[in-house]
C-alpha positions as CSV (number, residue, x, y, z in Angstrom):
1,X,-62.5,32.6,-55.7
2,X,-61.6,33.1,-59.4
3,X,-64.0,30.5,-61.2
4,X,-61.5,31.0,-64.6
5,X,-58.5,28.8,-63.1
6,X,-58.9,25.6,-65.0
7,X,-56.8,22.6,-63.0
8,X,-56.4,19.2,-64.4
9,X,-56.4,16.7,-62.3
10,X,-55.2,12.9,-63.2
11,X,-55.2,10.0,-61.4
12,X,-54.0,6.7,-61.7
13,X,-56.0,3.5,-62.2
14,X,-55.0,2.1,-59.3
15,X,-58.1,2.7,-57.1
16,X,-55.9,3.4,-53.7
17,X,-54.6,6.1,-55.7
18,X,-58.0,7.3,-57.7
19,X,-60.2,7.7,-55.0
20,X,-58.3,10.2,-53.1
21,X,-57.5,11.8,-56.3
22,X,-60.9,12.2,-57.1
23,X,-61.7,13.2,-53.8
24,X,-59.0,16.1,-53.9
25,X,-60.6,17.0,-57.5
26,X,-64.0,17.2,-55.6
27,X,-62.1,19.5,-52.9
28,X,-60.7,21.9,-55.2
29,X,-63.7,22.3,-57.9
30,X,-65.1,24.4,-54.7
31,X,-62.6,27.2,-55.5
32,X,-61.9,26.3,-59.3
33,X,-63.4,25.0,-62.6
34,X,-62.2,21.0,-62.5
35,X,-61.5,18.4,-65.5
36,X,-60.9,15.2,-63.2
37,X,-59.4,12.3,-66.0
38,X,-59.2,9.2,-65.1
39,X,-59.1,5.9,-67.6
40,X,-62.1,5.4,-69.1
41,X,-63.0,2.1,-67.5
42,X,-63.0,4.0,-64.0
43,X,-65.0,7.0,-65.1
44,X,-67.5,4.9,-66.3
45,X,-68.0,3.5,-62.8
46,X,-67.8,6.1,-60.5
47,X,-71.2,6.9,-60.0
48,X,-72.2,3.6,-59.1
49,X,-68.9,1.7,-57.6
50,X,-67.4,4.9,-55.8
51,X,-71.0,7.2,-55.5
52,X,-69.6,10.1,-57.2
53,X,-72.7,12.6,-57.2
54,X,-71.3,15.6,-57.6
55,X,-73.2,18.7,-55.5
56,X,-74.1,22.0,-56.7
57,X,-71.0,23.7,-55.1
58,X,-68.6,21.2,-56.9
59,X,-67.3,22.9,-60.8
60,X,-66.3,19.1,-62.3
61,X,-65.8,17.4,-65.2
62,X,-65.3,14.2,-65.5
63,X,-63.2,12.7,-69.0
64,X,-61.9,8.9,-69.5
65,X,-59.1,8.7,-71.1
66,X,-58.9,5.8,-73.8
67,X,-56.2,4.1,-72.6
68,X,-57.6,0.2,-73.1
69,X,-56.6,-0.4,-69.6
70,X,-59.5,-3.4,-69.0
71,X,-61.9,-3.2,-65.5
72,X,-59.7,-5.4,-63.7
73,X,-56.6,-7.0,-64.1
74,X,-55.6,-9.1,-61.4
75,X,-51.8,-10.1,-61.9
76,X,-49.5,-6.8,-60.8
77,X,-47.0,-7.5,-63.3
78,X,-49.1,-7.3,-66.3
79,X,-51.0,-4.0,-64.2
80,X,-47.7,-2.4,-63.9
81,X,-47.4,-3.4,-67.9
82,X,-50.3,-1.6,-69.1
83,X,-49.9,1.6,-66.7
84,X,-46.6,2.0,-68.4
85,X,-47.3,1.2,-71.9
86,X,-50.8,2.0,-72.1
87,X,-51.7,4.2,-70.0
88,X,-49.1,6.7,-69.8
89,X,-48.7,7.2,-73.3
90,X,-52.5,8.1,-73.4
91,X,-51.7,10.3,-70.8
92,X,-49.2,11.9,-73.3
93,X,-51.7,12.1,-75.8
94,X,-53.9,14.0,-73.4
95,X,-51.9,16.4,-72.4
96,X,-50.5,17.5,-75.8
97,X,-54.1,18.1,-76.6
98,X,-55.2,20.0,-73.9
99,X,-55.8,24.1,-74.8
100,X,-53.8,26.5,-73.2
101,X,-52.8,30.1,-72.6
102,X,-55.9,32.2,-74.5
103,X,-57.7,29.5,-75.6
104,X,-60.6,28.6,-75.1
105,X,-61.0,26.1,-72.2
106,X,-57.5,26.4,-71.2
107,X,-55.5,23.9,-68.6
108,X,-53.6,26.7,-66.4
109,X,-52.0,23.6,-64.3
110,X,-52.1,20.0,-64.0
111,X,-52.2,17.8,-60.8
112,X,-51.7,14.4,-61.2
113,X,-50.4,11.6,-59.0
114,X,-46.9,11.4,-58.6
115,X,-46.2,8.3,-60.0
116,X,-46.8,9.6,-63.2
117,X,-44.1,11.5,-63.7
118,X,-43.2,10.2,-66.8
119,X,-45.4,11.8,-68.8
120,X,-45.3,15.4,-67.4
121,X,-42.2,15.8,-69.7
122,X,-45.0,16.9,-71.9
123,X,-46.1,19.8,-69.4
124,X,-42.6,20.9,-69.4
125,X,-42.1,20.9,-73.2
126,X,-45.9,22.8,-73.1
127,X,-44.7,25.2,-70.5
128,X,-48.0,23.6,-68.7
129,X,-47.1,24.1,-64.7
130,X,-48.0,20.8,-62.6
131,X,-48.1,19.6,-59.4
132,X,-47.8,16.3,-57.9
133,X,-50.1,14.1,-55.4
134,X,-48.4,12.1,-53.2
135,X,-50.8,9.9,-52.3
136,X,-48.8,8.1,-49.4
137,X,-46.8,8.8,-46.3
138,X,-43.4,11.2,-46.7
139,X,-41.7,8.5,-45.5
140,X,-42.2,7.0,-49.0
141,X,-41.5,10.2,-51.0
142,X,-37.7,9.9,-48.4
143,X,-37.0,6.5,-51.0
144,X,-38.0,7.7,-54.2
145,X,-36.1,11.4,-54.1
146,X,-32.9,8.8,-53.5
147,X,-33.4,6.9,-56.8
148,X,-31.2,7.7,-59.8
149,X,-28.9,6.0,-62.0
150,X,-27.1,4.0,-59.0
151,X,-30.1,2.2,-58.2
152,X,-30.3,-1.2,-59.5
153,X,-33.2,-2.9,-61.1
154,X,-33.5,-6.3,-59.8
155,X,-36.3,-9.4,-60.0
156,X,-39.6,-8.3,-57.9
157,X,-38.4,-11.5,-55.9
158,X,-35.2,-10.1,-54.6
159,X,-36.2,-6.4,-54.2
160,X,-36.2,-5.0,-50.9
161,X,-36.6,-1.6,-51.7
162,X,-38.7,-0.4,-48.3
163,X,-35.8,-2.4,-45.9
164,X,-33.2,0.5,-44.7
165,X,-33.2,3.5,-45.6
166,X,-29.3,4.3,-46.8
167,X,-27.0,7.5,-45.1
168,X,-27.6,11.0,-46.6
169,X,-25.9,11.4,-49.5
170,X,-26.3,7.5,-50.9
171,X,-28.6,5.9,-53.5
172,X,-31.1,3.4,-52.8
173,X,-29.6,0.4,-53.6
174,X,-32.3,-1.6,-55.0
175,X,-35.4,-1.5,-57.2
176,X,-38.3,-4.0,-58.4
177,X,-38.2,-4.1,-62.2
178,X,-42.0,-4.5,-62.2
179,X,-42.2,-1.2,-61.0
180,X,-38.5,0.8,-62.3
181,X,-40.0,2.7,-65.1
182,X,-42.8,4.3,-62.5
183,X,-40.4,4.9,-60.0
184,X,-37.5,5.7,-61.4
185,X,-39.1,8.8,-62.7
186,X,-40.6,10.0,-59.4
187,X,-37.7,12.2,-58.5
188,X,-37.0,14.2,-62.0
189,X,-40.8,14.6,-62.2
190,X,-41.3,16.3,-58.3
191,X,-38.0,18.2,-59.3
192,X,-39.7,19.6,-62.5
193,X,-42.7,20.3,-60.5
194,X,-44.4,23.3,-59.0
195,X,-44.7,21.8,-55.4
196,X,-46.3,18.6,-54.1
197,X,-49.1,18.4,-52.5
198,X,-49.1,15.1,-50.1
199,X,-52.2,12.6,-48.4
200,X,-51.3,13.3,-45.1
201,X,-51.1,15.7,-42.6
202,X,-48.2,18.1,-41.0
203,X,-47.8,16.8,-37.2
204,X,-47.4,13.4,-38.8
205,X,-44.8,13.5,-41.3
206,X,-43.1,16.9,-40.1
207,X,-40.2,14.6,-38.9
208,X,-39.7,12.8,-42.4
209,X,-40.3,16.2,-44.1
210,X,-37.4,17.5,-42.1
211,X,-35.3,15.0,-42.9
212,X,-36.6,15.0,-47.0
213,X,-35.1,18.4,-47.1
214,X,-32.0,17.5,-45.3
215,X,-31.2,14.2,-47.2
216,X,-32.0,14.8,-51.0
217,X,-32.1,17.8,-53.7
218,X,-36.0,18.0,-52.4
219,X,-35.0,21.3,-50.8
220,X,-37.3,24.1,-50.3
221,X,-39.9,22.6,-53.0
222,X,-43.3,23.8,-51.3
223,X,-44.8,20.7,-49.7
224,X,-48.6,20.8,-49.0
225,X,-50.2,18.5,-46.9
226,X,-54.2,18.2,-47.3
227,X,-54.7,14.9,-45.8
228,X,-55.7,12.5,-44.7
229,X,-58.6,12.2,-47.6
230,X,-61.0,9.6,-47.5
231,X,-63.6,8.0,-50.0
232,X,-66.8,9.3,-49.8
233,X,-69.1,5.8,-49.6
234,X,-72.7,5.5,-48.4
235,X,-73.7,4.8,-44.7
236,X,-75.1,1.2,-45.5
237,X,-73.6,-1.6,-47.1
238,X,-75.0,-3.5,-50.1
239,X,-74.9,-6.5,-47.1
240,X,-76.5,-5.2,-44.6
241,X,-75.4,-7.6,-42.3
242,X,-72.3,-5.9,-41.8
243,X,-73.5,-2.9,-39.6
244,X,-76.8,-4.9,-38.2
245,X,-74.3,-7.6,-36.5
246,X,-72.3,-4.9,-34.7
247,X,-75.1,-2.9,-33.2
248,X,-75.6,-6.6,-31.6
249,X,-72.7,-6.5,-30.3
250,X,-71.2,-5.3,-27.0
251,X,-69.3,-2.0,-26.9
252,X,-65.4,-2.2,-27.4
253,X,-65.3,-5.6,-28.3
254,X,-65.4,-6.9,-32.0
255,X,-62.4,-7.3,-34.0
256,X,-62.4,-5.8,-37.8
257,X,-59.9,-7.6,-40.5
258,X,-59.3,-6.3,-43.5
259,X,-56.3,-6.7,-46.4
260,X,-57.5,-4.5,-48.8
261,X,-58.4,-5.4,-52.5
262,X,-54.9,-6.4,-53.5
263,X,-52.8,-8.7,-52.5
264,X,-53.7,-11.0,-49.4
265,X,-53.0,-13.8,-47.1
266,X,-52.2,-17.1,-48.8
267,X,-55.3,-19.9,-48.2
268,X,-52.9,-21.6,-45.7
269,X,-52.6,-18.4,-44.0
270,X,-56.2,-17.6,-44.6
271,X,-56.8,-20.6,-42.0
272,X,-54.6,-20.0,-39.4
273,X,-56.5,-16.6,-39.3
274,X,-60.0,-18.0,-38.9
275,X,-58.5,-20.4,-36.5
276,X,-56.8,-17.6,-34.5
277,X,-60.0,-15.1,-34.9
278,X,-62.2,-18.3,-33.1
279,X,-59.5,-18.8,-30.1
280,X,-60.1,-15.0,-29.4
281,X,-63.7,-16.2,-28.5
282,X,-64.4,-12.3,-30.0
283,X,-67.2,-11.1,-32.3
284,X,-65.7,-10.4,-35.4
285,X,-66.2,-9.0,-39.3
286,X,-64.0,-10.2,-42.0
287,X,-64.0,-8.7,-45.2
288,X,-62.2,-11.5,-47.1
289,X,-62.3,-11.8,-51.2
290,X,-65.2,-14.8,-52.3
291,X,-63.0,-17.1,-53.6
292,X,-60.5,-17.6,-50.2
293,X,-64.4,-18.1,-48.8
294,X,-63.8,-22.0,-49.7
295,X,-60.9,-22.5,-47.8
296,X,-62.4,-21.4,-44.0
297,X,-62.5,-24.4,-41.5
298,X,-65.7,-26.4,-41.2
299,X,-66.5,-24.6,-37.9
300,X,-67.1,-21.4,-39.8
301,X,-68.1,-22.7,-43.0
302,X,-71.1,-24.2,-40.9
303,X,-72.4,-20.8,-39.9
304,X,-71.5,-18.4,-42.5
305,X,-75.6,-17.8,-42.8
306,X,-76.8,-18.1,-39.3
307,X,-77.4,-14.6,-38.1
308,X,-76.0,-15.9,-34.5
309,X,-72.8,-17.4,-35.9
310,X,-70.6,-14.3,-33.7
311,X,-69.0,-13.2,-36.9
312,X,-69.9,-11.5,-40.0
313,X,-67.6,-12.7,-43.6
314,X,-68.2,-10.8,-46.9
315,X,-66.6,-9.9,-49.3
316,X,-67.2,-6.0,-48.9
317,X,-67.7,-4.1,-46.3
318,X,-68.3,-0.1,-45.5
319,X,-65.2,-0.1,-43.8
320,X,-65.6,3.7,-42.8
321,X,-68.8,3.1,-40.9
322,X,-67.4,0.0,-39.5
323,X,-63.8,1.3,-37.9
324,X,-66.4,4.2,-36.7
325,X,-68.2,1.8,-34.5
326,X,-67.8,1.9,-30.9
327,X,-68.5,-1.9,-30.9
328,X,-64.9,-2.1,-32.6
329,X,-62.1,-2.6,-30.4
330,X,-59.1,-4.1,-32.5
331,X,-58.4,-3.7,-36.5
332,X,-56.5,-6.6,-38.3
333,X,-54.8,-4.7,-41.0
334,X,-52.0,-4.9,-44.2
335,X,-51.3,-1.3,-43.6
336,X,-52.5,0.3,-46.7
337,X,-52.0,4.1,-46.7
338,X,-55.8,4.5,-47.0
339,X,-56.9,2.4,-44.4
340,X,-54.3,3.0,-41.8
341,X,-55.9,6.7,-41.8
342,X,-59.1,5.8,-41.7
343,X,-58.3,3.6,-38.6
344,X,-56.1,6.9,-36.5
345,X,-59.1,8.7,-37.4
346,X,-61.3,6.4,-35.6
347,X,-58.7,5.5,-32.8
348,X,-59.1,2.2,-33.4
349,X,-55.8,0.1,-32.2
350,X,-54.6,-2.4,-34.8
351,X,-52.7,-5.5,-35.7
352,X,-50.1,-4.8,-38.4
353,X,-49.8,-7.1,-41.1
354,X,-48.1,-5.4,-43.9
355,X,-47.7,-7.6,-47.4
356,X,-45.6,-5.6,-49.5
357,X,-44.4,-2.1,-51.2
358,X,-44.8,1.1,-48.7
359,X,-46.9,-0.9,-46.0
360,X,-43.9,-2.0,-44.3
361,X,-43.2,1.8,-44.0
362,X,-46.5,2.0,-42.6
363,X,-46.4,-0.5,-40.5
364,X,-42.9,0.2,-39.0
365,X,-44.9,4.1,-38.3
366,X,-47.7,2.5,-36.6
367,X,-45.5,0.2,-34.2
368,X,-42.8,3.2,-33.6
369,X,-45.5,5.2,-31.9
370,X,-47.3,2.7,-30.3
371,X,-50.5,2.4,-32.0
372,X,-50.0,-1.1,-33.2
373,X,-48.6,-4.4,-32.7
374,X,-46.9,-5.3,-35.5
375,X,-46.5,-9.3,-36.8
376,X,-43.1,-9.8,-38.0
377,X,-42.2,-11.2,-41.2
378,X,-45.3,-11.3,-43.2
379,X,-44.8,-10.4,-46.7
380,X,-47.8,-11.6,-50.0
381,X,-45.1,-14.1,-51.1
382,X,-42.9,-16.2,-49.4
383,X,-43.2,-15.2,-46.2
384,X,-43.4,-17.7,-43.4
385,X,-47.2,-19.0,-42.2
386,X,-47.7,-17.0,-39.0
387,X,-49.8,-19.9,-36.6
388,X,-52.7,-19.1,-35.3
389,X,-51.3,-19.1,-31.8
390,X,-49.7,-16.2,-32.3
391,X,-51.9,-14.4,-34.0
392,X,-54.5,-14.9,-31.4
393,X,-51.8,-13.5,-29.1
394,X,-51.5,-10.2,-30.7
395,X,-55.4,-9.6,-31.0
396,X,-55.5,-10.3,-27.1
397,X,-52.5,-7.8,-26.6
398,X,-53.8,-4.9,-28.7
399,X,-57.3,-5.6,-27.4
400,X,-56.1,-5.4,-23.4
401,X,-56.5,-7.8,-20.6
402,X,-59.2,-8.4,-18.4
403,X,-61.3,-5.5,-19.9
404,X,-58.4,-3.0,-19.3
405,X,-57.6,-0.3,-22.1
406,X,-54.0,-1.4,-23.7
407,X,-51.4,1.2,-24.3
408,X,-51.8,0.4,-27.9
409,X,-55.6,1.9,-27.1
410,X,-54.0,4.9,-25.9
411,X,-51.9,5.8,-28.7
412,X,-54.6,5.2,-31.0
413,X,-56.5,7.8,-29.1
414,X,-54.3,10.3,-28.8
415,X,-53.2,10.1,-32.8
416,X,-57.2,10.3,-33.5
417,X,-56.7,13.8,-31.6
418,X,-54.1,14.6,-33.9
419,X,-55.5,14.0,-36.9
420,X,-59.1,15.3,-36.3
421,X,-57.7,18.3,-35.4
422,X,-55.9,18.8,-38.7
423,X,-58.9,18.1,-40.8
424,X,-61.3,20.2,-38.5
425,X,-62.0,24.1,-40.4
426,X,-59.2,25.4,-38.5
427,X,-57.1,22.8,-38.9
428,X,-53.4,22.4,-40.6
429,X,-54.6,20.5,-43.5
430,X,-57.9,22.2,-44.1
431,X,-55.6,25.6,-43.9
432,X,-53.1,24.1,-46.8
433,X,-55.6,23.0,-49.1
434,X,-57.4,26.3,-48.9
435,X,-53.7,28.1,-49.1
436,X,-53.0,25.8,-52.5
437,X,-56.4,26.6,-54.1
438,X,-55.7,30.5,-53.9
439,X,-52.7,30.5,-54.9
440,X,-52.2,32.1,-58.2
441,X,-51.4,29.6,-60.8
442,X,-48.6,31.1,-63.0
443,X,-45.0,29.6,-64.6
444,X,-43.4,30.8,-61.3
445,X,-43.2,28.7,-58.5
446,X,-45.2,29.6,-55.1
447,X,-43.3,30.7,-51.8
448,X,-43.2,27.4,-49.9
449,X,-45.6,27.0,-47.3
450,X,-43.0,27.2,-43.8
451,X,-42.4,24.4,-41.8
């Protein structure tokens, strides 16, 4: 493989985006020479929060870009703020300072997530080709290529952007302000694009591609999908409990919840969980944020230390190695991209909870084909307090009766089929990375890989 191609590849500071940014980075530094750029508060802690240790094989670079984006910043509004005003205009900076053609150290194409489209203007104005990284489901990508100057911006409150999906030919009708300037870009971006490669793999989303040709100017824009990619993270957890109380525990029968590091359950709702999780009478790990830690019923509260207590709570937990577990049988879940893969890989049948943005699109994937059980009307604000009755209901259903496997187990077994085999060295996804890192990397779009 010719070592000379220089790629650039930029992620987002949104770590559901980074990591399998930085993980694609890692995948293509095998065939090419790398400069991963990330902001410069997340390159600083990649070697300790994500265990980024690059190997011999791997030709990467890593550079922060100086965007003044802080560690964390917890409210979404002022995050969707600073990604738009500071980060993509250091994104601008960067890329207008980037060598090119002859010189030395040149950038012969750009990758970056595609909800920075905004700023590759800049590779167009350079003549700099990019490609984009979808980092969700096509089902998503269907919603943005229908945005354009008939879509309204309206208060995040009243947006209902993921609801229905409107005829061929029609506009989405709707979008969240706090997000319009990321979005509203998507589509002229891909369009400008050399192809887009996607976090997913082919017998998944073949339908939804189909129908992204079909339904918008997406056409025949070569569509690569190299997914699903998932974080690298060591086999033990910095609480050890976490993997020690499964191996306690009898096969096929803990239950796993898990909402992600964004938004989560209200501390109502929080309760009515814990109550539910108790009613199953099931082991159970909980990987619930420290502060909703407070608001758990007495019963738990009482034996959060006790090594007996039948559950595990912390606030992190090596959710790979966990869903992997053939203690597991059930996964309580919001439906992030990320970790819905990670549980069809394992085969793990789950409880859909989705809270907001694409995870209802994920969640209305998971029930369609049977792998989950989906709780209706959950949303992260305003959504109605689901009791704990029913809650309990839906574990016991997606876990099975009277030690029987559920349907929902079988789907989840047969999907694990599915996407083992396209990450396996012969498999589709494995196939289209390798196909996307020979290509030769010129002003000319590739042929499109067929479907």
């Amino acid at each position: 493989m010719d070592k000379d191609i220089h790629l650039l590849v930029i992620a987002l500071p949104a770590y559901g985006h980074l990591i399998p940014t930085l993980e694609l980075a890692r995948s293509l530094s095998t065939f090419h020479t790398v400069t991963f750029a990330a902001s410069a508060q997340r390159t600083t802690q990649l070697s300790t929060k994500h265990h980024f240790h690059p190997t011999p094989s791997e030709d990467i670079t890593v550079r922060g870009i100086d965007d003044g984006i802080p560690e964390d910043v917890p409210d979404p509004q002022e995050f969707a703020n600073r990604i738009m005003h500071s980060f993509f205009p250091a994104v601008e900076r960067l890329l207008r300072s980037v060598p090119t053609g002859t010189e030395p150290g040149a950038v012969d194409a750009v990758i970056t997530d595609n909800f920075c489209g905004k700023p590759m203007e800049v590779c167009t104005e350079r003549g700099i080709p990019y490609y984009l990284f979808h980092t969700l489901a096509t089902r998503g990508l269907r919603f943005f290529m229908r945005m354009d100057d008939k879509t309204k911006i309206v208060p995040v409150t009243d947006c209902r952007l993921f609801d229905i999906l409107p005829p061929p030919g029609k506009s989405v009708p709707e979008v969240s302000a706090m997000y319009a300037e990321i979005m509203l870009n998507i589509r002229p971006a891909t369009m400008g694009s050399h192809g887009v490669l996607t976090n997913s793999f082919r017998v998944m989303d073949q339908p939804d591609l189909d129908a992204l040709r079909s339904e918008s100017d997406f056409g025949d824009l070569p569509m690569f999908y190299v997914g699903p990619i998932f974080p690298r993270e060591p086999k033990t957890s910095p609480d050890d409990r976490v993997l020690k109380f499964l191996e306690k525990q009898p096969p096929k029968s803990t239950v796993y919840v898990s909402f992600g590091t964004g938004s989560g359950p209200s501390e109502e709702q929080t309760v009515e969980l814990a109550n539910a999780l108790l009613v199953t009478g099931r082991p159970f790990v909980w990987a619930l944020r420290e502060q909703m830690h407070r608001v758990l019923p007495e019963a738990i509260q009482k034996k959060m230390q006790d090594d007996n207590a039948g559950f595990v709570i912390t606030n992190w937990a090596p959710q790979k190695a966990v869903l992997a577990s053939d203690r597991l049988r059930v996964f309580v879940c919001h439906c992030g991209w990320g970790g819905l893969m990670e549980g069809l890989y394992a085969g793990v049948a789950m409880v859909a909870w989705p809270m907001f943005g694409d995870q209802w699109l994920n969640a209305e994937w998971l029930a369609e084909h049977g792998v989950a059980f989906r709780i209706p009307d959950t949303k992260a604000r305003g959504g109605r307090l689901v009791p704990a009755s029913e809650i309990a209901e839906a574990i016991r259903t997606v876990a099975g009766v009277d030690g029987k496997v559920s349907a929902y187990q079988r789907a989840a077994e047969r999907w694990q089929a599915e996407v083992q085999a396209a990450l396996g060295p012969q498999g589709t996804s494995s196939k289209e990375l390798e196909g996307f890192a020979m290509l030769t990397l010129n002003m000319e779009p590739p042929d499109p890989i067929s479907d």
